[in-house]
Every structure is written in C-alpha cells, then in structure tokens.
N, C-alpha and C positions, 0 to 999 in steps of 0.2 A: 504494500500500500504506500504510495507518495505522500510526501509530507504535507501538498496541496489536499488530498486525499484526506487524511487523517484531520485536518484543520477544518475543514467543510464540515467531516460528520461530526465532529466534536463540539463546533460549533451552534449547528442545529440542533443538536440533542438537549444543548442547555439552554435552548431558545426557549422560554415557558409558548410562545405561542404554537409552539411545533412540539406537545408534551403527549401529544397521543397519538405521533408519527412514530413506528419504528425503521432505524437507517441502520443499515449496513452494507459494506464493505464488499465488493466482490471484484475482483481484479481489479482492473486501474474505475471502475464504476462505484456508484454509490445508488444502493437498491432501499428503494421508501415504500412503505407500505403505510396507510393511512385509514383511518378509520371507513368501517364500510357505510354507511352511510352521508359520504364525502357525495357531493356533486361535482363529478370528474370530471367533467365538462366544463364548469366557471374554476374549478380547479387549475386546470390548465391553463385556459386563457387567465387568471392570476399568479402562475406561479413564478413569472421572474420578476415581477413586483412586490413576491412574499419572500423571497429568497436574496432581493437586491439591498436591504439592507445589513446581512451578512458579510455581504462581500467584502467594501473595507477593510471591516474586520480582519482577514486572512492577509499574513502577511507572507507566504510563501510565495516563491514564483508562480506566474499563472502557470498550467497545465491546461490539454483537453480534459474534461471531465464530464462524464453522462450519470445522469437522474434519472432512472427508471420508478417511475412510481404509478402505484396502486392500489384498491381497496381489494384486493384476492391475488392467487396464487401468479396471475401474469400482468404485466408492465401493460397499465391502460394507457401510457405515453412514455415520450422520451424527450429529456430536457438537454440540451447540450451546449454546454459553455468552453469556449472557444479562449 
C-alpha cells in the first residue's frame, strides 16, 4: 500500500462524516462500502465534493488512486483521482 494510499484511508476513516463507511485497502485501490440504504446515484454525483475536502489534508505525493464504492458485494462506481 502507498503512503498516498495509507493517508486517504486513514484519513476518511477518522472523518466523523464518513463513520459508517467501511475503507479498505486492496492493491494500489481503496474499496468503500457504504451503508445500504445510501442513494448511489446522488452519491456519486456528490462524491468529489465529499471527498475534496480531504484532500489538502494528504501530504504525500499525489499518486493514481481509485475509489471503488458501494452498498453490497460489487463497486456501484468508480472514482479516480489523477
């Protein structure tokens, strides 16, 4: 796992607004599972306005880095920061 990597999930995990996401780690990705009664739909079109103020935060080099999230076993989208 990258230290960009390890900074992102560390970071959201102690986000209180993201306390009933679970994130983890799977190769160079970052796998979020999100309560199932999420509307994955305004989810998505929210999610780099929920996630951008994180970012600052990470003082690692940038990296590619993909967000696979969803409310059940398979990625209802995929988020990729460049």
């Amino acid at each position: 796992m990258s230290k960009y990597q390890q900074e992102w999930k560390r970071m959201l995990q102690q986000n209180p607004e993201f306390k009933d996401w679970k994130i983890r780690s799977s190769g160079g990705d970052l796998l979020i599972r999100v309560p199932e009664d999420t509307d994955m739909d305004l989810l998505q079109l929210q999610f780099s306005d929920l996630i951008s103020a994180t970012a600052p935060i990470i003082k690692s080099p940038v990296a590619k880095l993909k967000f696979y999230v969803g409310n059940s076993d398979e990625a209802d989208f995929v988020f990729t920061l460049n």
